[in-house]
NUZATI-153527 format. One record per residue (C-alpha): x, y, z; residue number from 1; residue in one letter. Coordinates in Angstrom, 1 decimal. Example, Ala and Ser with C-alpha at 12.3 -4.5 7.8 and 13.67 -1.06 7.14 Angstrom:
2
     east    north       up     k   r
     12.3     -4.5      7.8     1   A
     13.7     -1.1      7.1     2   S
//
This chain:
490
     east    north       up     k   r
    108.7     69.1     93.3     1   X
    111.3     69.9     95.7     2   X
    111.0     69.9     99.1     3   X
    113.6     72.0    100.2     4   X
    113.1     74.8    102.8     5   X
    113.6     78.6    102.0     6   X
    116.4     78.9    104.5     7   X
    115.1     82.7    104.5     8   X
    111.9     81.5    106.1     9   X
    113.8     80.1    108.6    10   X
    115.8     82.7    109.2    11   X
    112.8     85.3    110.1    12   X
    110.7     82.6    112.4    13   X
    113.9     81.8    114.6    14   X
    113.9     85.8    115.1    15   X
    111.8     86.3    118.4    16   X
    113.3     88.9    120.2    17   X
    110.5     91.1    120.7    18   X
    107.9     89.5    122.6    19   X
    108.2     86.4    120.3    20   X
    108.1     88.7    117.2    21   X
    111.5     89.4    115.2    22   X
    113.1     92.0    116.7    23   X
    112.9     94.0    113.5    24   X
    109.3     94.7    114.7    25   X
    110.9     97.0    117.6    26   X
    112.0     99.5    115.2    27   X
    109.3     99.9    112.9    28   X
    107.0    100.1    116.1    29   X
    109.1    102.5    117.5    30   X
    109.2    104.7    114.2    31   X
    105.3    104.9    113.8    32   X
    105.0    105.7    117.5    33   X
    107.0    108.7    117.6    34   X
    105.5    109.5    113.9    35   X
    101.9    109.1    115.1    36   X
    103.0    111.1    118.3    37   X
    104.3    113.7    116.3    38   X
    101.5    113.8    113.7    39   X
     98.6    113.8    115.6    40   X
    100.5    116.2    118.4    41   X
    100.9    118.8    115.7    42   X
     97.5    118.6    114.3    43   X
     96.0    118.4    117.6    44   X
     97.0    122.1    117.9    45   X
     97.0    123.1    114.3    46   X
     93.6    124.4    113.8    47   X
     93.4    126.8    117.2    48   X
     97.0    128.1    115.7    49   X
     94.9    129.2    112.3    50   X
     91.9    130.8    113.7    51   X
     93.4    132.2    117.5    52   X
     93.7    136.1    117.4    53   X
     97.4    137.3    117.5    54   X
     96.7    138.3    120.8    55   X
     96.1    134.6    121.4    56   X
     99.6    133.2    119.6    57   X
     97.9    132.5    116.4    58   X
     97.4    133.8    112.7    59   X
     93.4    134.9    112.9    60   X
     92.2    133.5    110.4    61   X
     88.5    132.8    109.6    62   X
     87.4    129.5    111.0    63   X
     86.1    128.2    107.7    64   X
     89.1    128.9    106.1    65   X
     91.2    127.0    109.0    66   X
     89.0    124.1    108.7    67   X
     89.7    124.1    104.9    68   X
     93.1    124.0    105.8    69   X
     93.1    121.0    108.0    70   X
     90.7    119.0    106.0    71   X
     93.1    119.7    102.4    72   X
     96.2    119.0    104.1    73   X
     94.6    115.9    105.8    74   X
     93.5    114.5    102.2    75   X
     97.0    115.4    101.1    76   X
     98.7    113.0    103.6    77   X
     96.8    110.0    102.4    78   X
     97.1    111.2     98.6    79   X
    100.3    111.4     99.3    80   X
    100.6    107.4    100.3    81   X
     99.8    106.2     96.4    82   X
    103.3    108.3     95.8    83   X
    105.3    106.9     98.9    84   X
    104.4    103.3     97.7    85   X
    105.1    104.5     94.2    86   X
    109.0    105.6     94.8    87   X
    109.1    102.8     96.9    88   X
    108.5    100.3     94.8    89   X
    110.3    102.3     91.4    90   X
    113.2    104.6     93.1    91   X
    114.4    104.0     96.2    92   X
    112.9    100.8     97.9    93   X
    110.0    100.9    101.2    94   X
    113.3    101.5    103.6    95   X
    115.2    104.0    102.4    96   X
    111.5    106.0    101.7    97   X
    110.6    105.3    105.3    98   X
    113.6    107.0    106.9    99   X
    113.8    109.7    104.4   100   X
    109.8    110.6    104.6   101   X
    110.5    110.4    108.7   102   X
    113.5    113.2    107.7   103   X
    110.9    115.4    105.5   104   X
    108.1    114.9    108.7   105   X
    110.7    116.4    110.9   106   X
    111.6    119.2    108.7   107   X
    108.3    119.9    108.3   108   X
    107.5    120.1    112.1   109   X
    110.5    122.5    112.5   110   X
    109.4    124.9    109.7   111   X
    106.0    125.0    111.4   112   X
    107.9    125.9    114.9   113   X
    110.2    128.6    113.2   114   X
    108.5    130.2    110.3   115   X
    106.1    132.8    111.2   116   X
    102.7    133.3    109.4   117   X
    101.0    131.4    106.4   118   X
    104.2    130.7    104.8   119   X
    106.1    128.9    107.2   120   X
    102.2    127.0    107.4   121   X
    102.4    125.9    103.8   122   X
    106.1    124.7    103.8   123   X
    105.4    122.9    106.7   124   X
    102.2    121.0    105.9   125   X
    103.7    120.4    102.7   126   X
    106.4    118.6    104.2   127   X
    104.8    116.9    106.9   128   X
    101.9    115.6    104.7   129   X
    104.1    114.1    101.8   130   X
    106.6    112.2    104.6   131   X
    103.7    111.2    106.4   132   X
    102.1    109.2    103.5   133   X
    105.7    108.4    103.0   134   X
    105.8    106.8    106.1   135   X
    102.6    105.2    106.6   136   X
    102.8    103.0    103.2   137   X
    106.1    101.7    103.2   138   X
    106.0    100.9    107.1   139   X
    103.2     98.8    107.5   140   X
    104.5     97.2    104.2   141   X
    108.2     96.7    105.9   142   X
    105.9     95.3    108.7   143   X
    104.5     92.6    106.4   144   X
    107.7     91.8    104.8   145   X
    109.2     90.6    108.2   146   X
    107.1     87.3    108.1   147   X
    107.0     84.7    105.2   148   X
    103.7     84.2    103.6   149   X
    102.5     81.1    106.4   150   X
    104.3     82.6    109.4   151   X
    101.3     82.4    111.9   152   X
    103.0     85.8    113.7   153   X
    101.8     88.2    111.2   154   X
     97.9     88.7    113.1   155   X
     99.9     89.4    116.3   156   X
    102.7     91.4    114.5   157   X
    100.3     94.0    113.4   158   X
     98.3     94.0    116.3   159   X
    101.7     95.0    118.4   160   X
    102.4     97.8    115.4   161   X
     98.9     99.3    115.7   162   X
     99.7     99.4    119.1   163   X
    101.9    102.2    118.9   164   X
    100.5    103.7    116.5   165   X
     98.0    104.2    119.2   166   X
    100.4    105.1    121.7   167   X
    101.9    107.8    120.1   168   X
     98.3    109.4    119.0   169   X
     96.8    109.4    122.6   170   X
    100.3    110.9    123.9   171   X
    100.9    113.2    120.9   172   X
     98.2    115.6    121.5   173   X
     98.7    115.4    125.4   174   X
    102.1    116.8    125.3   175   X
    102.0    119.1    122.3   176   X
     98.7    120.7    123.8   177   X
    100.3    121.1    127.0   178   X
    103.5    122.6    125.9   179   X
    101.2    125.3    123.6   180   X
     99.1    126.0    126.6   181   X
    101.9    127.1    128.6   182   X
    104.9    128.2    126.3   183   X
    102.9    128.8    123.1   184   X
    102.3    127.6    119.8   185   X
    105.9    127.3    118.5   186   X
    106.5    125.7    121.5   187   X
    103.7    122.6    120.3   188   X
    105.2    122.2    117.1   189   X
    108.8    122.1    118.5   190   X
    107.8    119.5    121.0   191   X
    106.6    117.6    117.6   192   X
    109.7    118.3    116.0   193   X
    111.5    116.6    119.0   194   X
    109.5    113.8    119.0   195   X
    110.1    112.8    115.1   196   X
    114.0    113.5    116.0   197   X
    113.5    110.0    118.8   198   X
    112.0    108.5    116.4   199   X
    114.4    109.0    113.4   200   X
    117.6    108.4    116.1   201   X
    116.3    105.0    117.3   202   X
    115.1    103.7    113.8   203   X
    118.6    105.0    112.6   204   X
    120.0    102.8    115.1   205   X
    117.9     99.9    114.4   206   X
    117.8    100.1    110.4   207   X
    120.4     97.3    110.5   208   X
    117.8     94.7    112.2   209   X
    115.8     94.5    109.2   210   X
    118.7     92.8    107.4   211   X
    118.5     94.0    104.1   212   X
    114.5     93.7    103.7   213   X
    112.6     96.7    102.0   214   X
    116.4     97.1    100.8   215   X
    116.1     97.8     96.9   216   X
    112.7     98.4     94.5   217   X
    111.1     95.5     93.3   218   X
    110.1     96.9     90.2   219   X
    112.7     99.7     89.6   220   X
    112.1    102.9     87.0   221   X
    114.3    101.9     83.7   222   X
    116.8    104.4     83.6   223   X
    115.9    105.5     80.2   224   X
    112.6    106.4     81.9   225   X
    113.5    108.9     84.5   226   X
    114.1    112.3     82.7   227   X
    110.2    111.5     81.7   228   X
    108.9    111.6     85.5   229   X
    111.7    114.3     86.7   230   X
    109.8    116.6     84.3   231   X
    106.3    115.3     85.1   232   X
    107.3    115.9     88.7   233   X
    108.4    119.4     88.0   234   X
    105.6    120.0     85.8   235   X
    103.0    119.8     88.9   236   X
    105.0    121.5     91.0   237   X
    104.8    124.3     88.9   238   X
    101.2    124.3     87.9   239   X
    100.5    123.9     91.9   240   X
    102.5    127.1     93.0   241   X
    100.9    129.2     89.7   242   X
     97.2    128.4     90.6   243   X
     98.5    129.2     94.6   244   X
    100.1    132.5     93.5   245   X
     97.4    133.4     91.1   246   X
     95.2    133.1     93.8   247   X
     93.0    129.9     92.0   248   X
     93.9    128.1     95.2   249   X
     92.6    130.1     98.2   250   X
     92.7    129.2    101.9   251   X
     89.1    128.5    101.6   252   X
     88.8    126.7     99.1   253   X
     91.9    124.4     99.1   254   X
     90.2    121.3    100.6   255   X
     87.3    122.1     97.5   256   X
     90.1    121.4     95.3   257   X
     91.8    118.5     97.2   258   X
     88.4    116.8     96.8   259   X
     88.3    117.5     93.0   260   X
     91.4    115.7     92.4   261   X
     91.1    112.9     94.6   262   X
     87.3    112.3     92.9   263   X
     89.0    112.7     89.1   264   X
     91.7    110.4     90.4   265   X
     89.3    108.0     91.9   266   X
     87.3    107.8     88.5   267   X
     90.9    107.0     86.7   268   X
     91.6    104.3     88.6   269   X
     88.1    102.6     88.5   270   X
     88.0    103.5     85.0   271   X
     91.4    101.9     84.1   272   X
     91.0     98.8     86.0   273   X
     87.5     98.2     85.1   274   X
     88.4     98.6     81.1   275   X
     91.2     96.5     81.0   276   X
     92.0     93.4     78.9   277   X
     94.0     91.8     82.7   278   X
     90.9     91.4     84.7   279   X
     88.1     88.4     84.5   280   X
     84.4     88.5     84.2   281   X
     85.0     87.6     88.2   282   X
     87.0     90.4     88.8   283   X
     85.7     92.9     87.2   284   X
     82.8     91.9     89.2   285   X
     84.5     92.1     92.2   286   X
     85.7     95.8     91.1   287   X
     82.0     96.9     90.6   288   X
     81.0     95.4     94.3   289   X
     83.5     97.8     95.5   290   X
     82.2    101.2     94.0   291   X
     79.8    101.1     97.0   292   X
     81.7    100.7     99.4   293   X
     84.4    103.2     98.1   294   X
     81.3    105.8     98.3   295   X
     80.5    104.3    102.3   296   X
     84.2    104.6    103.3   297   X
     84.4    107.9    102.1   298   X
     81.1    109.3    104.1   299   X
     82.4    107.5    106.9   300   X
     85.7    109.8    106.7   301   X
     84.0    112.8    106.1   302   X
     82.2    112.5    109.4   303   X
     85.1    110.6    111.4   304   X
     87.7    113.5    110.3   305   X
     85.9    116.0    111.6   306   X
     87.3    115.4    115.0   307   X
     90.6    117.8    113.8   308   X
     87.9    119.7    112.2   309   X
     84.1    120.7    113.3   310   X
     84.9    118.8    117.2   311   X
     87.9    120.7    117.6   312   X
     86.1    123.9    117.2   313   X
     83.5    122.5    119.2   314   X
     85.7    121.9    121.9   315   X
     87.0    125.0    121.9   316   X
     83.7    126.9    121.8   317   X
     81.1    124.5    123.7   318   X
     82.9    121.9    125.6   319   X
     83.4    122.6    129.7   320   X
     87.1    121.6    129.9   321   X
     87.1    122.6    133.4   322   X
     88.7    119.4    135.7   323   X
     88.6    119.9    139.4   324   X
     88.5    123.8    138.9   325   X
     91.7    123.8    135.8   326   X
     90.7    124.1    132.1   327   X
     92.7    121.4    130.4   328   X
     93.7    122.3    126.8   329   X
     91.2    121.4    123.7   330   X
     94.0    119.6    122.3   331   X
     93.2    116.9    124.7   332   X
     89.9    116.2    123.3   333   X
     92.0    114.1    120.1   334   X
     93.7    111.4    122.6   335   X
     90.0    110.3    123.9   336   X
     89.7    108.0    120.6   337   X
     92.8    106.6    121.0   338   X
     92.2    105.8    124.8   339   X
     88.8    103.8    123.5   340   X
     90.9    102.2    120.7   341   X
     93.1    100.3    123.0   342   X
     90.5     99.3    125.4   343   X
     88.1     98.0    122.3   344   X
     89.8     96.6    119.5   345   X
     90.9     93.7    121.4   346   X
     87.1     93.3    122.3   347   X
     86.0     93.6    118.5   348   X
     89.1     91.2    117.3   349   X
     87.8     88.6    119.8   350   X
     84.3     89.4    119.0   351   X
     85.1     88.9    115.2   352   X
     86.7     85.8    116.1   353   X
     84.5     83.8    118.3   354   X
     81.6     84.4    115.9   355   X
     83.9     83.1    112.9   356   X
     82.0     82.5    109.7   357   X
     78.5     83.5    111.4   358   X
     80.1     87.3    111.8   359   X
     78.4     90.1    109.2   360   X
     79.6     90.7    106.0   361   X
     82.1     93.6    105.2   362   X
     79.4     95.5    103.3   363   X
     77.1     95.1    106.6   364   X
     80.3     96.0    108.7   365   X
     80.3     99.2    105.8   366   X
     76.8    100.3    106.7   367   X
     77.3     99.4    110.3   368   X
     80.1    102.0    110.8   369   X
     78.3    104.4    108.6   370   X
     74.9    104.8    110.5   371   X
     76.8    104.9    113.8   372   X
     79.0    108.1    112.8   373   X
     75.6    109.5    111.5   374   X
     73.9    108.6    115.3   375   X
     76.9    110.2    116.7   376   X
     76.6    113.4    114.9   377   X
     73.0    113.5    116.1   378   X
     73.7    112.7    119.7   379   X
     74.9    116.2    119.7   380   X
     71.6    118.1    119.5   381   X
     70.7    117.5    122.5   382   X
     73.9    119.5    123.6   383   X
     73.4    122.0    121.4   384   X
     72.6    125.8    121.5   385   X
     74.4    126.3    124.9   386   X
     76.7    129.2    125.1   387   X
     80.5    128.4    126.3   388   X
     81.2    125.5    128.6   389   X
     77.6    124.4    128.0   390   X
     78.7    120.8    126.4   391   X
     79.4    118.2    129.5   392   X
     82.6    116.5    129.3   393   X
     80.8    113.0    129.6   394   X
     78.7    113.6    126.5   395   X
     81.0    114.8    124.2   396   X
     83.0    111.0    125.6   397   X
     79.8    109.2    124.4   398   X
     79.8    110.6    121.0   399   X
     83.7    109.9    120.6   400   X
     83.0    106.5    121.8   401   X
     80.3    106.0    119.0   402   X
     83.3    107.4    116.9   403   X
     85.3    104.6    118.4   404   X
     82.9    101.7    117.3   405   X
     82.3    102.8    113.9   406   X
     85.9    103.0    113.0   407   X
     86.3     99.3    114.5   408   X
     83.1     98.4    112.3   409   X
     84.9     99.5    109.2   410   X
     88.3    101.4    109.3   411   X
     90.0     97.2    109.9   412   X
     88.0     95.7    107.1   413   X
     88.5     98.5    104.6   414   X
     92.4     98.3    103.7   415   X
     92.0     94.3    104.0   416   X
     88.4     94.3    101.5   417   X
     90.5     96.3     98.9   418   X
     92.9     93.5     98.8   419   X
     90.6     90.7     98.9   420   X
     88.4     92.6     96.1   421   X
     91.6     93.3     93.9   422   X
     91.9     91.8     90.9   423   X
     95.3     90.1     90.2   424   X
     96.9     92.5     88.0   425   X
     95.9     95.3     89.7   426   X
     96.3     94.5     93.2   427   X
     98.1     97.7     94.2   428   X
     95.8     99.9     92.3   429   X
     93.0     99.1     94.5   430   X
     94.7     99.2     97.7   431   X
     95.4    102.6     96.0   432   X
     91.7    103.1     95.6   433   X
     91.0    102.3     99.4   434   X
     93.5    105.4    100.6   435   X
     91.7    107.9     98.1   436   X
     88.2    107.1     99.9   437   X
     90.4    108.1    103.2   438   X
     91.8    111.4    101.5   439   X
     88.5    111.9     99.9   440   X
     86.9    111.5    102.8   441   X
     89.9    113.3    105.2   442   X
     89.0    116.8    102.6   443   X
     85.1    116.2    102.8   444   X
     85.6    116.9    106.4   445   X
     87.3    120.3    106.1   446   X
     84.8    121.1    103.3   447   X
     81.5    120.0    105.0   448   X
     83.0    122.2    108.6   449   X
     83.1    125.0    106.7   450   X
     79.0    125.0    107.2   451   X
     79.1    124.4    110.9   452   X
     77.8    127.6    112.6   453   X
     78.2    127.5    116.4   454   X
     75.5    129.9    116.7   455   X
     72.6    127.7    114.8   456   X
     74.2    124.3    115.2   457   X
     71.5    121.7    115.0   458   X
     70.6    122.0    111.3   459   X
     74.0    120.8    110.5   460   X
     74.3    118.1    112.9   461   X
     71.3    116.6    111.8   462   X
     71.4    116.8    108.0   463   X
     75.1    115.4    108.4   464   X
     73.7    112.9    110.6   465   X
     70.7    111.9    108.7   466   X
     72.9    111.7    105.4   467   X
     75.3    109.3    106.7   468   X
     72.7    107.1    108.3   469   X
     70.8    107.2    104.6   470   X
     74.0    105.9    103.3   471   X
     74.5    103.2    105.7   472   X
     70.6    101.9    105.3   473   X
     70.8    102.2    101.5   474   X
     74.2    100.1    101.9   475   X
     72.8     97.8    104.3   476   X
     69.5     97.3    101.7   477   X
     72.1     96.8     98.6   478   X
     74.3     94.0    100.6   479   X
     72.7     91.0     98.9   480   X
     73.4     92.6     95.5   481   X
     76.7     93.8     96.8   482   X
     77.9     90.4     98.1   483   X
     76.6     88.8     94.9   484   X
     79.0     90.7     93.2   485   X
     81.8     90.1     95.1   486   X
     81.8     86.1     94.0   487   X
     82.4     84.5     97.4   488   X
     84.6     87.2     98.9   489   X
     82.9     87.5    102.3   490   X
//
């Protein structure tokens, strides 16, 4: 056996020029943060721009059809990451996706800012939600290609990545909220618009740092191949814009339908995977221990992505947003999550690591994060049936900070559980399986808003909050089955 050293290996560690990271990482970090700014900026202000009057700057709309809305285009952006990977890794490579999903995210953001109405709504979602998952796969996979398989950076790498994406969401909805509380609606989304348009300049700039890597598509379409998926392609655009113009697809019901697909699609992929010829006895076993926690991950998202959802309009209609005698916009409500983010996942990452092999198992981590979001849900009774500006600022904090812990319980162990669970011919597939409990989830939560009723509010709050806590106990009563089944996989 040869000992001779990958001179590409040596090549990425000897590049530290971003705080001991290659400086590659500068780019990508920079991309996501203006991304994540412009993403969460835009949806920060999207649902008050469905359901506001006219008179208000907004299309007046009924609530439950705006929360539709949001929760079917939310559900889109992570269905949407299974088809960024896929033309990645067939067509065009994760680089040349990442910057032309970033292009598609900006053109989206402007067609919200100049298009009036529903129309310029649905081009713009549309766009924003399909570069979006674009964007999301193929950069945090361009982030793991920067470091060789033993490079000991990687940990600290992503850490510095999620970083920004943190940045950019707790700034995002700041700006954008400010800028549609003074200057309007139009003026949010531009602002958004702007923001993709720094991030797509400097990443332009930079694209030449990442020396060739993410360059070309590892497992490229055969050419004799591509007439097939040009008309498969077409094919769905066409049956999409029939049942929209036929009226099949409604404003109400279009996260109903986003959840239909994702739950036929998830079925498909378990179905395939668990049938095939590929997999062991092991991992096939592995497969099964992961149904559960594909059906935790999604209740968790159902509840966690209401905050664009049920605790926007909650924050519009109950919260007392009044700071030292100035109402500060709703908007501001999305960048308290992010604020806790960066204070405590440094505290669970060292938490995690001082307990070592003594920590709990991912399917208590599962149930963990899933009985918290249900205590969260119910930590709002005691705030409820107040009229406006009833809800103290300080206790709608507490319930986002429970929001906070659960996601740190289970949104880190998630993505990394699908790929430790995956068996080896199929390791994508289930990686794809992890994002559809996210955009099952993501649509649940525009779905399940749809029966929050500001004027009788505690029935919902507890039957959501009791049903996720049932999930999380049921989950937490199963672990010793689950982790059986997962053959040494902790």
């Amino acid at each position: 056996m040869s000992d001779t050293v990958d001179p590409r290996q040596d090549e990425k560690r000897a590049d530290t020029g971003f705080f001991g990271q290659p400086f590659a990482l500068a780019n990508l970090f920079g991309v996501e943060m203006w991304e994540r700014f412009s993403f969460y900026g835009m949806q920060g202000i999207l649902i008050y721009y469905l359901y506001y009057s006219a008179a208000d700057g907004g299309l007046g709309i009924s609530e439950a059809s705006a929360t539709s809305i949001v929760g079917a285009y939310g559900g889109t952006v992570y269905l949407s990451t299974i088809l960024g990977a896929w033309i990645a890794d067939r067509l065009l490579g994760s680089e040349r996706t990442l910057f032309y999903s970033a292009v598609l995210v900006m053109l989206g953001h402007i067609a919200l800012a100049v298009f009036p109405g529903l129309w310029g709504v649905g081009v713009g979602l549309v766009c924003v939600a399909f570069g979006s998952g674009g964007l999301k796969a193929n950069a945090t996979s361009l982030v793991g290609d920067l470091y060789d398989e033993h490079d000991e950076r990687r940990d600290a790498g992503f850490s510095i990545f999620y970083m920004g994406i943190n940045l950019g969401a707790l700034v995002g909805p700041l700006l954008t909220g400010w800028a549609q509380d003074t200057m309007g609606f139009h003026a949010g989304f531009a602002l958004a618009a702007v923001g993709m348009a720094f991030g797509l300049v400097q990443y332009t700039l930079g694209r030449k740092h990442l020396r060739g890597i993410g360059a070309t598509a590892p497992n490229p379409l055969p050419s004799d191949q591509r007439t097939k998926w040009i008309a498969i392609a077409a094919a769905a655009v066409i049956v999409i814009a029939a049942a929209c113009l036929t009226g099949l697809v409604t404003t109400s019901n279009m996260s109903d339908v986003v959840v239909a697909l994702t739950v036929v699609a998830a079925v498909g992929y378990f179905a395939i995977i668990l049938s095939s010829r590929r997999i062991t006895a092991i991992e096939r076993s592995r497969v099964y221990a992961f149904i559960p926690m594909f059906i935790a991950s999604a209740v968790f998202w159902s509840l966690f992505q209401q905050q664009f959802t049920t605790v926007a309009v909650y924050s519009d209609k109950r919260l007392d947003r009044n700071l030292f005698g100035w109402d500060f916009p709703p908007s501001w409500v999305q960048s308290i999550n992010p604020v806790f983010i960066i204070i405590f996942a440094g505290v669970f990452a060292a938490a995690w690591t001082k307990l070592g092999p003594r920590q709990p198992s991912s399917p208590v981590k599962f149930a963990m994060g899933t009985m918290i979001m249900g205590l969260a849900f119910l930590a709002f009774i005691p705030m409820s049936g107040g009229g406006a500006n009833s809800a103290p600022l300080l206790g709608l904090c507490g319930i986002l900070l429970l929001f906070t812990f659960a996601e740190l319980l289970l949104s880190p162990v998630g993505l990394s559980l699908s790929t430790k669970l995956a068996p080896e011919a199929f390791h994508t597939q289930m990686v794809a399986l992890f994002f559809l409990s996210v955009a099952l989830g993501t649509a649940m939560a525009g779905t399940l808003a749809g029966f929050y009723n500001e004027n009788n509010e505690v029935p919902y709050f507890t039957a959501i909050g009791l049903g996720s806590i049932a999930v999380g106990v049921l989950l937490a009563v199963g672990s010793p089955w689950i982790k059986r089944l997962m053959k040494g996989v902790h």
